[in-house]
N, C-alpha and C positions, 0 to 999 in steps of 0.2 A: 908744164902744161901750157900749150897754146889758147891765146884768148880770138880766137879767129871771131869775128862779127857774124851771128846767122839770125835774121827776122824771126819772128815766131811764128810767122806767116809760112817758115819755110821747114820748120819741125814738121819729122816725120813721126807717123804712130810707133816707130822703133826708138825716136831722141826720145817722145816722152816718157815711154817704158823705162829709158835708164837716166831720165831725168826726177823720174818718181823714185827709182832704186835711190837717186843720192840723196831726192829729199828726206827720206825715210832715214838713212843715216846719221841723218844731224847736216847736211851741207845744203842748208837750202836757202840760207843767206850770201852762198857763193854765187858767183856769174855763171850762166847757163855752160858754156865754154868748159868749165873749172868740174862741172856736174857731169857732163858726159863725158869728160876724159879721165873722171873719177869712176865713174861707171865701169868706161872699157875696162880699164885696168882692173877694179874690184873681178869684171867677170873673166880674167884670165886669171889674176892669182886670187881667190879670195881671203880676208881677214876675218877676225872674230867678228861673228856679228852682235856679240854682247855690248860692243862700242857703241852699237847704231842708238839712235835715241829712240826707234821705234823698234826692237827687232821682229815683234812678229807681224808688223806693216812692210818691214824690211826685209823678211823674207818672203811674204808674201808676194812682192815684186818683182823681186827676183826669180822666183818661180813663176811669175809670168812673161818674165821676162824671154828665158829660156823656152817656156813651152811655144812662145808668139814666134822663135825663132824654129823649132822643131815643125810644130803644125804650121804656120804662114797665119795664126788667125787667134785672138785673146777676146776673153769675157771680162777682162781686169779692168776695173775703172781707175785713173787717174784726178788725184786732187789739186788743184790750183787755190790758194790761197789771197785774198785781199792785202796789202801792206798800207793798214790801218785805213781802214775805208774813210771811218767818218775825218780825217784828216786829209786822205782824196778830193773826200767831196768841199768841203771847207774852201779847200784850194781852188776847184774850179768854180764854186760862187763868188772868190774873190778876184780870180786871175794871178794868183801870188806865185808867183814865180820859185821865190826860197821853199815857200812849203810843197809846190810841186815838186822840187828836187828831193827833200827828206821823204817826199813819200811814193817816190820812185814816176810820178807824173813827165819830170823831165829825165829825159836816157843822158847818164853821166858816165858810160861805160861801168859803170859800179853797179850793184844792189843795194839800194841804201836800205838801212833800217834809220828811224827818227827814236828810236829809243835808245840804241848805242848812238847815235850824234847827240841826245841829248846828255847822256853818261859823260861822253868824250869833253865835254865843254865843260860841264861841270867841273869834274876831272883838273882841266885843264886849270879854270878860274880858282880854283880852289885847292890848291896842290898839300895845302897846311891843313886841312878840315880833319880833325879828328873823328869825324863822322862816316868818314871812308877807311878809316884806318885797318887792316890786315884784310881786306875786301877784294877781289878780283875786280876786272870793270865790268864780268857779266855777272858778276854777284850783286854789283850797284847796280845794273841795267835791271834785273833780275827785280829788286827791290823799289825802282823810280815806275817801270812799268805802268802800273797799277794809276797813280798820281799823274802821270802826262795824260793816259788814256780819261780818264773822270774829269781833269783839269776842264775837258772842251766839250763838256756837259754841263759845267760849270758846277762842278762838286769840286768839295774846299776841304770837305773834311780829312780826307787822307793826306792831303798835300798837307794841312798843320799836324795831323799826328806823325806824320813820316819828318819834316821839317823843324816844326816846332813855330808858334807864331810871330816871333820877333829875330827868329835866329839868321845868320847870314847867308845859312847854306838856301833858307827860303827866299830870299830879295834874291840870290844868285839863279835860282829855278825861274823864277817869273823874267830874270836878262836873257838866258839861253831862251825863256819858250820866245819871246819878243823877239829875238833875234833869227832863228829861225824857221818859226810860225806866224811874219807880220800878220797877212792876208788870212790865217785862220783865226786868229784872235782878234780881229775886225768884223770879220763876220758874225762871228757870235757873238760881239760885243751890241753889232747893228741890230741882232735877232733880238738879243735882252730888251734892249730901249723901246721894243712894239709892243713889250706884254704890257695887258690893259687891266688895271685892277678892277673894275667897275662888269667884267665878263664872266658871264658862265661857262661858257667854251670858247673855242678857238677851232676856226675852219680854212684850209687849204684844199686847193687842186693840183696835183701832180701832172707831170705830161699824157700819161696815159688815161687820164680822167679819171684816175681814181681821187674818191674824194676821203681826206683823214679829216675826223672830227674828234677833237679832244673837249671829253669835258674838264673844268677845273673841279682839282679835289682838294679840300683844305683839310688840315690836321685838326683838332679842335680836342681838348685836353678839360675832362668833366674829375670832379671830387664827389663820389657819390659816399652820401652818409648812413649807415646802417646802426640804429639805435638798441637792435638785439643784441649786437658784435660788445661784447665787455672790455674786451680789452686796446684794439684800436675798431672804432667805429665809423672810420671813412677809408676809402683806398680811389686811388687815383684812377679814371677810366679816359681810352684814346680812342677816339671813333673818324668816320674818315664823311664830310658832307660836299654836295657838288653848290660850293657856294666861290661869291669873289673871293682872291686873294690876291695881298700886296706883293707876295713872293712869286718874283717870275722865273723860277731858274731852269723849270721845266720846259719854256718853249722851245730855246736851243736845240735841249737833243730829241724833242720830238720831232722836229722839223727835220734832221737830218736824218733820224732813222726814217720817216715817210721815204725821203730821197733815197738813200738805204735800199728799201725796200721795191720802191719802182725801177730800179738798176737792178735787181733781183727779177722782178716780173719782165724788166725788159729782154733782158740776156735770153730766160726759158721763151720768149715772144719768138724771138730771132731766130731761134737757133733751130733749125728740122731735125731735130735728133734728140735726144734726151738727154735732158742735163738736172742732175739733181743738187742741192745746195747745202753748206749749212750755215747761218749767217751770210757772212762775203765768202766761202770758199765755196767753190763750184766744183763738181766732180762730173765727169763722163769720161766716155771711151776714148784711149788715149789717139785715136784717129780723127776725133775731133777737138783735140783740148785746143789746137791752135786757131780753131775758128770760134771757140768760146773766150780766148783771152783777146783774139783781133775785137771780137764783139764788145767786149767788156771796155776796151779801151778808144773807140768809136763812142759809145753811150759817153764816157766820163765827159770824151771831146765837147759833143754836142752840149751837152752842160755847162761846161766853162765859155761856148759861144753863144746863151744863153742869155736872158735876162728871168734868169730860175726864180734867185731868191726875191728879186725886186715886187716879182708877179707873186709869192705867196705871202710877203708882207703887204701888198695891195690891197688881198682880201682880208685877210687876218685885219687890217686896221679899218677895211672900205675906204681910204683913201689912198690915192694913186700915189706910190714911193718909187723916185728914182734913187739908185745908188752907185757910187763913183766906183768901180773896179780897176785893181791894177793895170796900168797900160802897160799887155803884155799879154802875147800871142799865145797863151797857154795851149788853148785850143789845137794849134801846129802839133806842139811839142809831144800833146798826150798821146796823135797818131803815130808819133813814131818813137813811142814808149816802149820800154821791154818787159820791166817787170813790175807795172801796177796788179797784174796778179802772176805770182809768181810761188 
């Protein structure tokens, strides 16, 4: 298979017809290149399509594929997926360079995934761990998944049940994400230190003027006594009140699903044509997916040339916060990205 170089800018509604036949397959962590020459060839000899990971998405394509070529004209929509958004975004509030790369920000001629590079490392540092033992690396990918993606919401719990709390495959998880997540794990470290325990809510503006207001909700854990009850006559009660709490671990990922979400409202802004979503993946007609992923990765730009998060910790504290970002042209790189959705 050749890896010839082609922008995405320059995909036609026929690449992406057998660019969706291969994602359907299971090949959607390959290079664009690796997908369409997997395509031609599937649509001259075809295989089982029991292999594919989707097969009735996979034939579904396929059959539009063929009809788009019979008729000259398709009702088929094509999906384009996010490679882990809120890790994206993390990247261009920081300017981090390593994390743009794992999360496909910087074009390495590859597709990255940051869940296989975090597998791979582990893997690597840890070649004795009985913990991986008769495991494939997508069976451990498969299993860490879960723990990278909650890590940078700051959820702990899965990473010590997956882990364990003192164990070394844990201190080895926290080296890889350090090593190649600096600039995400800075940034949500900067988000944490603004939660204010003494608030009721917490308020930002996004670029589009939409304004998110989060109330605080605390847990609050009651022993109600019942004197009828003969046998046990108290039972524990959990109720949920909009009061201060010292626990800040919520602002994180509210902040970034806002960001999230106004990249979501931005893309359908932009786009004259219809594009519908789910979370970060975007679906439309595959004569336009290339002006929905050009768009997509224009918005990221603009973000990383930003001063995004400094201006929503500004308000969130009512004090002006400047924050030091990687020196490092992120911004560049994201225009000439291939597969931040891919």
């Amino acid at each position: 298979m050749t890896n010839t170089f082609k922008d995405i800018t320059d995909f036609t509604g026929l690449d992406l017809l057998k660019i969706d036949i291969a994602n359907t397959y299971g090949l959607d962590k390959a290079v664009y290149s690796e997908r369409l020459s997997w395509a031609t060839d599937y649509l001259t000899n075809p295989v089982d399509i029991t292999n594919a990971s989707e097969p009735l998405l996979f034939k579904k394509a396929v059959l539009a594929y063929q009809s788009a070529i019979h008729t000259g004209s398709t009702n088929h929509n094509v999906f384009m997926d996010a490679t882990a958004s809120g890790l994206q975004i993390l990247a261009c509030l920081s300017n981090c360079k390593s994390t743009g790369i794992a999360s496909n920000l910087v074009f390495t001629n590859k597709r990255q995934d940051p869940y296989t590079l975090v597998t791979d490392k582990m893997l690597e540092y840890l070649p004795n761990s009985t913990m991986f033992e008769g495991m494939t690396n997508s069976e451990v990918r498969a299993m860490m998944k879960k723990p990278i993606m909650v890590y940078f919401y700051n959820g702990t719990k899965s990473v010590e049940d997956l882990f364990g709390k003192e164990s070394q495959e844990l201190e080895v998880f926290y080296e890889v994400l350090e090593e190649l997540f600096p600039g995400a794990i800075a940034a949500k470290e900067i988000i944490n230190t603004k939660w204010s325990a003494t608030s009721l809510d917490h308020t930002w503006t996004l670029p589009d003027s939409h304004v998110a207001h989060v109330k605080v909700i605390d847990k609050v854990h009651t022993r109600i006594e019942v004197d009828e009850l003969e046998c046990q006559n108290s039972f524990k009660y959990t109720t949920y009140f909009n009061q201060p709490s010292k626990l800040g671990t919520s602002l994180a990922p509210n902040i970034i699903h806002s960001i999230d979400a106004y990249i979501v409202r931005e893309v359908i802004r932009r786009c004259d044509f219809q594009v519908a979503h789910i979370h970060d993946a975007f679906t439309c007609h595959p004569n336009n997916m290339s002006v929905v992923m050009d768009t997509y990765r224009t918005i990221l730009s603009e973000i990383a040339n930003s001063n995004l998060l400094a201006d929503i910790l500004s308000e969130i504290t009512h004090t002006p916060v400047e924050l030091a970002k990687f020196n490092y042209d992120l911004a560049s790189d994201i225009l000439k990205s291939q597969y931040s959705l891919c």
